[in-house]
C-alpha positions in Angstrom: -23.4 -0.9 0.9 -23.4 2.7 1.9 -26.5 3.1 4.3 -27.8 1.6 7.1 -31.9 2.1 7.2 -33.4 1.3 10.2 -36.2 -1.1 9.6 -37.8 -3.3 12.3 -38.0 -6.9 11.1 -42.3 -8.6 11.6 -40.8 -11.6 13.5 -38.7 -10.1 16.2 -40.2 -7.6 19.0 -36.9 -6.3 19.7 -36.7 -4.4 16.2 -38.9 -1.3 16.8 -36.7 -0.7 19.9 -33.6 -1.5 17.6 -34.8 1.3 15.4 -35.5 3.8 17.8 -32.0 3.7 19.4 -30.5 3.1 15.9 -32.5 6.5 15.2 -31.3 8.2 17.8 -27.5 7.0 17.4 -27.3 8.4 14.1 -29.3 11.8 15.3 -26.2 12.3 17.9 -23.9 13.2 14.6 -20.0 12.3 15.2 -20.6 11.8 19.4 -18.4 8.7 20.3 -17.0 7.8 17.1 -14.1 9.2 14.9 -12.9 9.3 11.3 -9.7 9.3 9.5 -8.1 11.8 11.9 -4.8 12.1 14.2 -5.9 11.8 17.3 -4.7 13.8 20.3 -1.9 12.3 21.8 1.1 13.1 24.6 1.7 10.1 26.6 2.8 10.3 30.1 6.6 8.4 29.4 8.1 9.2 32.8 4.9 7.4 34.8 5.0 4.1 33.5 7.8 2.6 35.5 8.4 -1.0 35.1 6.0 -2.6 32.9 5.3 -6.2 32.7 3.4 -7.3 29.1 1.8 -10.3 29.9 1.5 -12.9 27.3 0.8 -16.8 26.5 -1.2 -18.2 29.0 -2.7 -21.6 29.8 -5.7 -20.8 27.1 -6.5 -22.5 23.6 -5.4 -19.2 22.3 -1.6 -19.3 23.4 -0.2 -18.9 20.3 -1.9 -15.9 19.4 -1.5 -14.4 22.6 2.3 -15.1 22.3 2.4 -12.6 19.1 0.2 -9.9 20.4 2.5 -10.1 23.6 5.8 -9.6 21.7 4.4 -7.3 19.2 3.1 -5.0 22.1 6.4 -5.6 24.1 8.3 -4.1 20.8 6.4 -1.4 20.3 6.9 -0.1 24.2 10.6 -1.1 24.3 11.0 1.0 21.0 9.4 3.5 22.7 11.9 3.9 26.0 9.4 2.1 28.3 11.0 -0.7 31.1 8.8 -3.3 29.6 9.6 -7.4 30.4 7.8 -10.3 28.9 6.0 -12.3 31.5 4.3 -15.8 30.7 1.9 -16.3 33.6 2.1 -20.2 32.6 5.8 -20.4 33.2 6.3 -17.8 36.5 4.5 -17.7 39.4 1.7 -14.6 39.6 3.5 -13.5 42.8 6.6 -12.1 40.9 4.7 -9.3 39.6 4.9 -7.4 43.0 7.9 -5.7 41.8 6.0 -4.1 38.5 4.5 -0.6 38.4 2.2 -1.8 35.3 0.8 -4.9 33.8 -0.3 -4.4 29.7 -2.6 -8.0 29.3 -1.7 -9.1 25.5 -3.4 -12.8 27.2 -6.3 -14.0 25.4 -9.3 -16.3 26.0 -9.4 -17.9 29.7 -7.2 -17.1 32.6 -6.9 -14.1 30.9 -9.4 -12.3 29.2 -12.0 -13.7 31.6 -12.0 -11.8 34.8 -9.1 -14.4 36.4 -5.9 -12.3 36.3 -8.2 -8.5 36.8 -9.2 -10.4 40.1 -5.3 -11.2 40.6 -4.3 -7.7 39.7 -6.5 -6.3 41.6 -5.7 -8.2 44.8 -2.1 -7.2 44.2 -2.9 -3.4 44.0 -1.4 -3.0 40.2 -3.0 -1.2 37.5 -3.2 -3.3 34.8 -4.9 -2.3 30.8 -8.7 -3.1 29.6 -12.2 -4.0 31.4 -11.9 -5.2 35.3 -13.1 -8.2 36.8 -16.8 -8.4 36.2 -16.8 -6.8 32.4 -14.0 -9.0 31.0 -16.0 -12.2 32.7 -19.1 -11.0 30.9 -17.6 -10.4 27.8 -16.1 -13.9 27.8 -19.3 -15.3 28.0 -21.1 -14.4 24.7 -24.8 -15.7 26.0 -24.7 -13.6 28.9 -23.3 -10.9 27.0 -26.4 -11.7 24.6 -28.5 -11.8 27.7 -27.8 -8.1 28.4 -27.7 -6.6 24.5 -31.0 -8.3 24.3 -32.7 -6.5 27.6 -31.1 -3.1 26.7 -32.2 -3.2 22.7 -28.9 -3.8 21.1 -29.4 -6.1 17.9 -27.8 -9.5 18.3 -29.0 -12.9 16.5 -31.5 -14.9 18.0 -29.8 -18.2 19.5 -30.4 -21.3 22.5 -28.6 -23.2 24.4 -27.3 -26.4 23.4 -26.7 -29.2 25.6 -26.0 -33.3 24.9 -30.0 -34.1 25.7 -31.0 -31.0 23.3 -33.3 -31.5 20.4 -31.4 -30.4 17.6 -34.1 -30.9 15.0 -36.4 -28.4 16.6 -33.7 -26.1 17.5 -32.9 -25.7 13.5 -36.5 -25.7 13.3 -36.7 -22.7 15.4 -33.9 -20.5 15.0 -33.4 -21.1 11.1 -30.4 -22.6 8.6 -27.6 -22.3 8.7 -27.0 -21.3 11.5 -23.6 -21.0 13.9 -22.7 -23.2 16.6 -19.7 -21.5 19.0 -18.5 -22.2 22.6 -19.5 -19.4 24.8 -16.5 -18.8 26.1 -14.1 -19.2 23.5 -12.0 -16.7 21.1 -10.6 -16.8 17.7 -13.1 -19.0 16.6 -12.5 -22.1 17.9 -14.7 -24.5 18.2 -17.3 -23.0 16.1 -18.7 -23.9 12.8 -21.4 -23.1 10.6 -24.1 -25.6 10.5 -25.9 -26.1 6.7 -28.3 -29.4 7.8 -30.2 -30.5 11.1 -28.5 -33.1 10.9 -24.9 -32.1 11.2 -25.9 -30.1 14.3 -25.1 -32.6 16.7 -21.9 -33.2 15.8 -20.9 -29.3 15.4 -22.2 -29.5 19.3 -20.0 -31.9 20.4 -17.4 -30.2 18.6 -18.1 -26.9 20.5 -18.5 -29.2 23.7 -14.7 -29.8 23.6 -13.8 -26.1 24.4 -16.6 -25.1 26.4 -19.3 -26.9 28.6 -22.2 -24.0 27.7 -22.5 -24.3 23.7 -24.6 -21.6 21.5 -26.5 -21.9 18.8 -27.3 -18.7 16.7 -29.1 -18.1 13.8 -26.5 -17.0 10.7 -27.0 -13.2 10.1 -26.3 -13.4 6.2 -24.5 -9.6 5.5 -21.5 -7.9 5.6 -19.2 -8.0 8.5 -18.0 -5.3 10.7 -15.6 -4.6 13.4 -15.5 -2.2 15.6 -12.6 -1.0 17.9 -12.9 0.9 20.2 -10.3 2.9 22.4 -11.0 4.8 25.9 -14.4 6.9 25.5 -14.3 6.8 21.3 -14.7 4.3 18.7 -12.0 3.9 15.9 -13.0 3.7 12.2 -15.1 0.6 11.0 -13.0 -2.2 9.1 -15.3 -3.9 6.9 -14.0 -7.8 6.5 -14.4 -10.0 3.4 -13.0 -13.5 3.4 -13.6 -16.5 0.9 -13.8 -18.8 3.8 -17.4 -20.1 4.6 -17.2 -17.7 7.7 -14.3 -15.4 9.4 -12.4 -18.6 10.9 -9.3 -19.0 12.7 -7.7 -19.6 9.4 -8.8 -16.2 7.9 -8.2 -14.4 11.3 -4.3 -15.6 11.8 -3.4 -17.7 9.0 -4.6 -16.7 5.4 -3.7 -14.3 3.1 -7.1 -13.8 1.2 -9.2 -11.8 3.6 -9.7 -8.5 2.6 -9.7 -5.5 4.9 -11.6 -2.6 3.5 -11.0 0.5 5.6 -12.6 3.0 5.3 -15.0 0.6 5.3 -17.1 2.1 2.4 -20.6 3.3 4.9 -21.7 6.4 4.9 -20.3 8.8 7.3 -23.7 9.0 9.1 -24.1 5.1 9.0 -20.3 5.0 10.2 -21.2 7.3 12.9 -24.6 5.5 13.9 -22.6 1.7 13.9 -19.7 3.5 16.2 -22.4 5.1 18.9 -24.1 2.2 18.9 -20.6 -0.2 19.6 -20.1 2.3 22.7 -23.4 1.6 23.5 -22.6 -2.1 23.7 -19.3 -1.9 25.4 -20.1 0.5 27.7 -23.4 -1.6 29.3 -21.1 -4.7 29.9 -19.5 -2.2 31.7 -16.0 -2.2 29.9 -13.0 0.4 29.6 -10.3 1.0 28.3 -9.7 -0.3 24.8 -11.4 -3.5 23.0 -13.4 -4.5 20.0 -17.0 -4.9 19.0 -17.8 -7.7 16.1 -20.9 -7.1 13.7 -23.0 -8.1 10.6 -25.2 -5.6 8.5 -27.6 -7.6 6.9 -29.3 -6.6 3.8 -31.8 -4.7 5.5 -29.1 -2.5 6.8 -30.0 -3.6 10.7 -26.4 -4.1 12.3 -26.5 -7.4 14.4 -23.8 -7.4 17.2 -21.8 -10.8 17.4 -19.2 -10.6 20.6 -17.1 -7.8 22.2 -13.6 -8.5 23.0 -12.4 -7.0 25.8 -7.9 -8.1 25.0 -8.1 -8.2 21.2 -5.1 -9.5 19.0 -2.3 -7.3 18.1 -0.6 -9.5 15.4 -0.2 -8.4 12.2 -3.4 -10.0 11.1 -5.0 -7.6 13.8 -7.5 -5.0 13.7 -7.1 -3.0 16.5 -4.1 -1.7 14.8 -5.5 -1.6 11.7 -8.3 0.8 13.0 -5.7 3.0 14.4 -3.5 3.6 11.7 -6.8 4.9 10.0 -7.5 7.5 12.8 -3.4 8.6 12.7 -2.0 6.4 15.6 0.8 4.3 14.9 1.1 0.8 16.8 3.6 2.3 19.5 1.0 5.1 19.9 -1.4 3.0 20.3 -0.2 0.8 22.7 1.4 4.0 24.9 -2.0 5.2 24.8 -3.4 1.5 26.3 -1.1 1.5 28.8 -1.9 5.2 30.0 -5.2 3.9 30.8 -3.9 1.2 33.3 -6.1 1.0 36.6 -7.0 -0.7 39.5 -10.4 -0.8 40.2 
């Protein structure tokens, strides 16, 4: 693929408004997003003071939040910063009185969701990524649908699922396959693609176990994007390929087949016109700081936006890192440059 054109689809009304803004993102040149360039860059060392990284968590994704969380720790110990581990599911929240800082490497709920901004905040310590109300909208991906949707930003068409819903007309309406995800879960779990009506119910009540509001969406088939994005600019575009039926939790932590292709092989102007466009959708959910935008292109070339992450994985397997690297930061760059952004309110 190396273009996007911006054609409006007959069956959905939100397409010529897609393509105007789509038009207009691309007309704005390299505003908001960057190539394969060093980025400007002299941290602050001597204002960090004690930093605590917090990691784990009470949420389905400990385990991945326990990686990020020592990976980021690294990189700022290596770098001369008084950083300190601190599970917030084996030490009381109180005991973070006596940090300067607080880099969140937690994922998923009490976390990523608004919970621990709201404790931060209460506290008075500036703490990395979106506040309160942005990493709670974020976490839900149908109300972060909800607002895409009013203010023209592609996203697949979906419904709400519950136990009394008719699942037969619901694949009627919204297509197959289709994906079935909690709405306020990460890394993929809980959600699976769904090939026959009548495998829908039970790829509900799988979703149901994570998450009492359950998503259907309508399957987007195309290529997959992310974008990261980092203060006011957005990183260079990894474009993901994986043999697995869908980019699962397998792929994302586990596997050793997914291919990350970056540069991702667009255009420069079609780069430039998916970055805007991810600012776009991070900055009306009213996020900051650092986080990461998922996508599909489909074969039209219309970019449909998945979820936004507002405390992304910094494994190995991760993006955000990989995105950096691309743009000349290395991971203890990037993660200095995080925690510079630290705020309260």
């Amino acid at each position: 693929m190396t273009n996007i054109q911006f054609q409006p689809r007959a069956d959905d009304p939100l397409m010529s408004r897609v393509k105007r803004v789509m038009a207009e993102e691309a007309g704005r040149g390299s505003a908001g997003g960057i190539s394969s360039q060093v980025l400007p860059f002299a941290p602050r060392m001597g204002n960090f003071g004690k930093v605590a990284v917090l990691l784990g968590g009470r949420s389905a994704e400990r385990e991945v939040s326990l990686k990020s969380g020592h990976a980021v720790l690294a990189a700022l110990q290596s770098s001369g910063v008084d950083a300190q581990a601190f599970d917030p599911a084996e030490r009381e929240l109180a005991e973070l009185k006596g940090f300067d800082r607080v880099f969140i490497a937690l994922h998923g709920r009490y976390g990523e969701d608004g919970t621990i901004q709201g404790a931060l905040e209460l506290m008075g310590i500036p703490y990395t990524g979106s506040g309160v109300l942005a990493s709670a909208l974020a976490m839900d991906k149908w109300r972060t649908k909800l607002v895409w949707q009013a203010a023209g930003v592609p996203t697949p068409h979906d419904a709400l699922l519950t136990a009394h819903s008719n699942f037969d007309q619901v694949a009627a309406d919204l297509g197959l396959p289709l994906m079935v995800k909690p709405a306020s879960e990460g890394s993929s779990i809980g959600m699976s693609k769904v090939m026959r009506a009548e495998d829908l119910k039970m790829a509900y009540e799988l979703a149901a176990k994570h998450d009492r509001t359950v998503i259907a969406e309508q399957f987007v088939a195309g290529v997959e994007y992310t974008a990261a994005i980092l203060g006011d600019k957005a990183l260079p575009l990894i474009r993901l390929e994986t043999p697995h039926t869908f980019y699962d939790y397998n792929a994302k932590y586990i596997a050793n087949d997914t291919r990350y292709i970056c540069p991702c092989e667009l255009a420069p102007q079609a780069e430039r016109a998916v970055q805007s466009l991810a600012l776009k959708a991070f900055e009306l959910l009213g996020c900051q700081g650092w986080g990461r935008a998922d996508l599909i292109v489909d074969e039209s070339g219309t970019p449909y936006f998945l979820e936004l992450n507002t405390s992304p994985g910094m494994t190995d397997h991760s993006l955000v890192p990989m995105a950096a690297r691309q743009a000349g930061l290395s991971f203890e760059q990037l993660v200095l440059r995080i925690l510079e952004q630290a705020h309260v309110g």
